[in-house]
C-alpha positions in Angstrom: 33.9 88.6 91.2 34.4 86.1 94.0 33.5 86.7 97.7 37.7 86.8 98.4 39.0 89.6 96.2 38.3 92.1 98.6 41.1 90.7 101.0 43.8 90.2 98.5 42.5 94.1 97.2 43.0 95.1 101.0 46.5 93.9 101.1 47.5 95.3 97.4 46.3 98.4 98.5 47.8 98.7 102.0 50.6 98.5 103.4 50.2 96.2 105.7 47.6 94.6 108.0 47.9 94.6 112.0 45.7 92.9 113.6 45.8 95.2 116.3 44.4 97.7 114.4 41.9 96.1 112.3 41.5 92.3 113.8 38.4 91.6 111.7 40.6 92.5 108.3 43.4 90.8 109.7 41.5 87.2 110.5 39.3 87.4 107.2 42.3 87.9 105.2 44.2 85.1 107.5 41.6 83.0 107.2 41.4 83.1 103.7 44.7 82.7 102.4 44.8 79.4 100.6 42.9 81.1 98.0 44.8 83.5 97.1 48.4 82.1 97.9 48.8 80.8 94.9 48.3 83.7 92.4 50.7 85.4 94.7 53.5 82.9 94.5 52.9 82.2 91.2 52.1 85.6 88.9 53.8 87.6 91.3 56.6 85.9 92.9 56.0 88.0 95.7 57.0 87.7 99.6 53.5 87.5 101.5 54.6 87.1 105.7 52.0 86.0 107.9 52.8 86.1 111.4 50.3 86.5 114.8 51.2 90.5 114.5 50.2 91.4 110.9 49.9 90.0 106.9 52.4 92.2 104.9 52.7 91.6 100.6 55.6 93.1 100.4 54.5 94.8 96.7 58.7 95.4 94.7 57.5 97.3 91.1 58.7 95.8 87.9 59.8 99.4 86.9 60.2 102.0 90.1 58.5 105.2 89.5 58.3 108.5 91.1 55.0 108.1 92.2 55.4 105.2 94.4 57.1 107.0 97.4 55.6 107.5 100.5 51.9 109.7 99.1 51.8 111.7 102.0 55.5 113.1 101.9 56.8 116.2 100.2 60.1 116.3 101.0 63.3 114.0 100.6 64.3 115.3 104.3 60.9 113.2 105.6 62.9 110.4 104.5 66.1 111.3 106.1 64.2 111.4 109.1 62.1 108.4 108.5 65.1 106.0 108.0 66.8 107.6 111.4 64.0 107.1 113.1 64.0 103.2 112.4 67.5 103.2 113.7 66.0 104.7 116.7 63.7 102.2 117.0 65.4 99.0 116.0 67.0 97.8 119.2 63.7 99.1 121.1 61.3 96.4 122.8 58.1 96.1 122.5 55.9 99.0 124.9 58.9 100.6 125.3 58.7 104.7 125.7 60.6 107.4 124.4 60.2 111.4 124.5 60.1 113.3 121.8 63.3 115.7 122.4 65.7 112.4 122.7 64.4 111.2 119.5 65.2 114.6 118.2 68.5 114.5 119.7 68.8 111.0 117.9 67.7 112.2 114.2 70.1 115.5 114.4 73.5 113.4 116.1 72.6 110.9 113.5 72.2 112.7 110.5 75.6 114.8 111.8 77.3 111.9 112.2 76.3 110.3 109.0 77.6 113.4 107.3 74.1 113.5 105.3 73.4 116.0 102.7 69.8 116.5 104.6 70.5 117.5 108.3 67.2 118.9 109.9 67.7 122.3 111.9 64.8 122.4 114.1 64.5 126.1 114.1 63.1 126.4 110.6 59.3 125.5 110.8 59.6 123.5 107.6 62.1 120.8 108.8 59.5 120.7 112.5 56.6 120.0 110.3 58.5 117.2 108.3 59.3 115.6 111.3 55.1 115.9 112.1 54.1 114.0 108.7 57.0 111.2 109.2 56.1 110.7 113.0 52.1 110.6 111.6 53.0 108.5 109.3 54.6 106.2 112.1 51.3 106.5 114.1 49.2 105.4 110.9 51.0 102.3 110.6 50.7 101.2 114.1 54.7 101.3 114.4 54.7 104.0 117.3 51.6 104.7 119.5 51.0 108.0 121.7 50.9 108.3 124.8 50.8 111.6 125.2 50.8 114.7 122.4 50.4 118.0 121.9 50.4 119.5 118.4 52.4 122.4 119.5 55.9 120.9 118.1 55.6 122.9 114.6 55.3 126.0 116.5 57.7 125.3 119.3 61.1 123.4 119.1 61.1 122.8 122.4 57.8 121.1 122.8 57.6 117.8 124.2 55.4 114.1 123.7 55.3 110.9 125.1 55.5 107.9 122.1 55.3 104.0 122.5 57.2 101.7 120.2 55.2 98.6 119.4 58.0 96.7 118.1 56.6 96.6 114.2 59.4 98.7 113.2 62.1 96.0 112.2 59.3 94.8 109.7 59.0 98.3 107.6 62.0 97.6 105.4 62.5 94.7 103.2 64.8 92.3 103.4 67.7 92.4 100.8 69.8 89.4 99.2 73.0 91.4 98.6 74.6 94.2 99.9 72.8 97.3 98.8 75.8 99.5 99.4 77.3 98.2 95.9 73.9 99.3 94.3 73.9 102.2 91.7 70.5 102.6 90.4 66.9 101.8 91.6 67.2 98.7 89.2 68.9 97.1 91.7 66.8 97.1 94.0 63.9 95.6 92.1 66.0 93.2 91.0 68.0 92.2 94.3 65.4 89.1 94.0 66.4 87.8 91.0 69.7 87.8 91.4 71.5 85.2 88.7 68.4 84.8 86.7 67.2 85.4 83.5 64.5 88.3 83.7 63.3 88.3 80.0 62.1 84.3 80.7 60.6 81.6 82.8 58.8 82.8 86.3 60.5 86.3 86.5 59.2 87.7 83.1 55.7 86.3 84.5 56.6 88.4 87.5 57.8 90.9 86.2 54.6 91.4 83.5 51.9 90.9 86.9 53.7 93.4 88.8 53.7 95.8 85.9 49.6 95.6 85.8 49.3 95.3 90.0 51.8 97.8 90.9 51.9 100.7 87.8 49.0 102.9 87.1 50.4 101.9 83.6 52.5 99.9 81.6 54.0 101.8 78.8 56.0 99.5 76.0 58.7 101.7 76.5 59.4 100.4 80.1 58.6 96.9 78.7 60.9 94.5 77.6 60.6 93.0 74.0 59.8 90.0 75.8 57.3 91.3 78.1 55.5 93.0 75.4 55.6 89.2 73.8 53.8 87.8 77.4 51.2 90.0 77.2 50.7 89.8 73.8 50.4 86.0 73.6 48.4 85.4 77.1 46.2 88.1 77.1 43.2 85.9 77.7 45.1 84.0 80.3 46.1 87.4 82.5 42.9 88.9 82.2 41.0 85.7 83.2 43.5 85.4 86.3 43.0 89.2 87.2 39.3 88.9 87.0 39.3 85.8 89.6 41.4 87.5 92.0 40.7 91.8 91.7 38.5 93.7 90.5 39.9 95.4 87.5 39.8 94.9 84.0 42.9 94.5 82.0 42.7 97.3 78.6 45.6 96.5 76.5 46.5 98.5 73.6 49.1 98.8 70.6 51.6 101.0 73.4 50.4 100.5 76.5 48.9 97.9 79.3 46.6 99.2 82.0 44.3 97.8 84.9 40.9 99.7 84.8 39.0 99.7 88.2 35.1 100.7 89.1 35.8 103.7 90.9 32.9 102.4 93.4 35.2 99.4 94.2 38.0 100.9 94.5 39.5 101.3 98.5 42.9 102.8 97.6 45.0 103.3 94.8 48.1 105.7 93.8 45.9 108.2 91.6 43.2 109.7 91.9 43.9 110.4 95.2 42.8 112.2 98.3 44.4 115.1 97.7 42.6 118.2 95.8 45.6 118.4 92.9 44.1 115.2 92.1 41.2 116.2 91.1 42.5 119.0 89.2 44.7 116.8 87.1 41.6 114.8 86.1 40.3 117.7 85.0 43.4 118.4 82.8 43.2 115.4 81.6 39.8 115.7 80.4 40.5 119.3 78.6 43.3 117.4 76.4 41.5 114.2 75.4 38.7 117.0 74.2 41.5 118.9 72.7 41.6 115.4 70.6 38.3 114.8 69.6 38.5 118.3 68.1 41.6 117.8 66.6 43.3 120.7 68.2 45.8 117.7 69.4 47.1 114.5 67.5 48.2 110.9 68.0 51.1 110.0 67.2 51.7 106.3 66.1 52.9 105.1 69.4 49.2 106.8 71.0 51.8 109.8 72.8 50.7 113.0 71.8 53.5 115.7 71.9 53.1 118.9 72.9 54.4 122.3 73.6 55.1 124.0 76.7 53.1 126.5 76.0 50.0 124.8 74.7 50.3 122.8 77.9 50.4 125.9 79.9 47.5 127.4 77.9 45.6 123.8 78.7 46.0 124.4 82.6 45.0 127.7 82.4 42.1 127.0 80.9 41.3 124.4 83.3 41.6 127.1 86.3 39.5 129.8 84.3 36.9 127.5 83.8 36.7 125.7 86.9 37.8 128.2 89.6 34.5 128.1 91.6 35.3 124.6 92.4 38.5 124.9 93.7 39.3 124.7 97.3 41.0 127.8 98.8 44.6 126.7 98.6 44.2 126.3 94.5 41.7 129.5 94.6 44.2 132.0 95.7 47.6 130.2 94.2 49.7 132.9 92.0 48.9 131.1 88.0 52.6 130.6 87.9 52.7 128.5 91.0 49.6 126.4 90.0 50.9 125.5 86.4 54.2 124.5 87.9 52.7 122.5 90.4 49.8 120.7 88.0 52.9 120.1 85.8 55.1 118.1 88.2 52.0 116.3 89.4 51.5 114.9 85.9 55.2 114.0 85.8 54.8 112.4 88.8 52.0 110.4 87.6 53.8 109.7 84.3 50.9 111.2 82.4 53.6 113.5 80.7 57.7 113.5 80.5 59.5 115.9 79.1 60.6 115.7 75.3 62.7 117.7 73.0 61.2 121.2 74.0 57.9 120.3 75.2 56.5 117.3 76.6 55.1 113.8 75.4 51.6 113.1 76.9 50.8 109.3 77.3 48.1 107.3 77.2 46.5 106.9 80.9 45.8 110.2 80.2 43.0 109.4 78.1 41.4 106.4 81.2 41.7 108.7 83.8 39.6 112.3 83.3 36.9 113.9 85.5 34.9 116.7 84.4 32.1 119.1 86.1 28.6 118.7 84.7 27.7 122.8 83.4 24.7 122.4 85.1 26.1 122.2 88.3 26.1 125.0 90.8 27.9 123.5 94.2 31.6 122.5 94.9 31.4 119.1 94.3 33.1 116.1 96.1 35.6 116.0 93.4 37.4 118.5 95.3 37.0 117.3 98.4 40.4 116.6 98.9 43.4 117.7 100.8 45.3 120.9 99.7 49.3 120.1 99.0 50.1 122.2 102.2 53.2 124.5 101.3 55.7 123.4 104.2 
């Protein structure tokens, strides 16, 4: 491992670096860029600004996924209101102020205007608390800064705050080739880029095959090209030598899928496991299946997927609860069994441990990298539930 991955890991992980924030990241990273440059431009043909402000890779997926929205949003509205509040902020200066109940004003003429399927009312406790997570998710980026704040705004709609722009905002979205109006899919998007190229050749497969490791928790050959799956195939040395210079994971490659393997004790921040408790509890899922495997209660098929029913899936969660209830944080404790199964469920779709086939499901292979279990001899809640609950908003 060389004494520079940790800054290229810092900006694959994050979403950006501001100096304000964290000058010492900022300056090491700065500092250090002719190192790494190179691998970006070159395996991932990706946009890396550098300005006295903040160091953004601006990280566009091979394939888009469902599990690389915002982590700490619930909702679709929290985007609504996210992308309004940008407009708010776009012709705003630097240190400029604004109160809270003219940015609502803003978000609900806008959204009215617009004609938007998602038009907050600000007397339902839900839509307040969205508007909480985006504006906190604001905050955490360093794109608005508080001046003064109470955190009386969920249980009152007429509660007020005092909030600073610091002029980051017109750097949050990407900028696009071509006009994203005519776009029909998320396909698109990725590919806005690339526009009039060949994407099964030359730099952009190389692209497209990096991104695929860096960006996925996976890369399943179903979401691979033929000659993608040929890249890998052929320069599997090559990529693994290159991702060993510059991270700290491990490329695993087998016959259906590609995946980066991390030590959990070097890893800062990643899609999954994460910091929330349903996390864990997936792990644990996870773990009950591949043992469902080894005692051939479940099988392989020849692509490594393992299909399965609803029920025995349900069964499989429910055994995880019975088992590991003590464990659990309250949230997950006192959850009606329906509620929890639905919920574990759509968290492994998310995660694209499991899609839905035929009348069951298919269970892929990161399934089998990613597991946690509890030792029997253990008595204590463990850290592994440490996280945060899913809050039902």
């Amino acid at each position: 491992m060389d004494i520079y991955t940790k800054e290229l890991e810092y900006l694959l992980n994050n979403y950006w670096c501001v100096k304000e924030q964290n000058p010492k990241e900022y300056f090491k990273i700065k500092n250090n860029l002719d190192y790494y440059k190179d691998f970006i431009q070159t395996k991932l043909g990706s946009h890396l600004i550098v300005n006295d402000r903040f160091i953004k890779l601006e990280k566009i997926p091979a394939v888009p996924k469902s599990y690389m929205g915002i982590s700490n949003f619930n909702d679709t509205l929290e985007y609504t209101i996210l992308f309004i509040i940008l407009l708010f902020l776009e012709d705003k200066p630097k240190l400029e102020q604004f109160i809270l109940s003219n940015l609502i004003d803003f978000i609900t003429n806008t959204a009215t205007t617009l004609e938007l399927d998602n038009i907050p009312n600000w007397n339902i406790l839900h839509h307040r608390k969205c508007l909480v997570n985006v504006i906190n998710h604001l905050k955490e980026l360093n794109i608005i800064k508080v001046v003064e704040e109470d955190n009386i705004f969920t249980e009152d709609a007429k509660a007020e705050a005092l909030y600073e722009t610091t002029g980051l905002s017109n750097y949050y979205i990407r900028e696009f080739k071509n006009n994203i109006t005519e776009y029909k899919d998320l396909n698109d998007y990725t590919m806005d880029e690339f526009s009039n190229q060949n994407e099964n050749a030359g730099d952009v497969r190389r692209y497209k095959v990096y991104r695929h490791l860096l960006y996925s928790l996976a890369a399943y050959t179903e979401d691979l090209t033929e000659f993608e799956i040929d890249y890998l195939r052929r320069f599997r040395s090559s990529i693994n030598n290159e991702l060993s210079k510059y991270t700290e994971a491990e490329l695993e490659l087998t016959k259906n899928m590609a995946i980066l393997l991390y030590d959990e004790a070097t890893r800062e921040k990643f899609d999954f496991p994460n910091n929330k408790a349903i996390s864990d509890i997936v792990l644990l899922v996870n773990y009950n299946i591949l043992n469902k495997v080894d005692n051939e209660e479940l099988f392989l098929n020849q692509d490594e997927t393992i299909t399965i029913s609803k029920e025995l899936l349900t069964r499989i969660i429910k055994e995880v609860k019975q088992e590991y209830l003590p464990y659990f944080s309250k949230n997950y404790r006192d959850m009606p069994l329906d509620n929890f199964i639905k919920e574990v469920i759509s968290y492994l779709k998310e995660y694209d441990f499991i899609r839905d086939y035929e009348q069951g499901y298919k269970i892929y292979p990161a399934t089998s990298k990613l597991v946690g279990y509890i030792p029997k001899e253990t008595k204590e809640q463990l850290n592994l539930f440490g996280g945060e609950d899913n809050e039902s908003i």
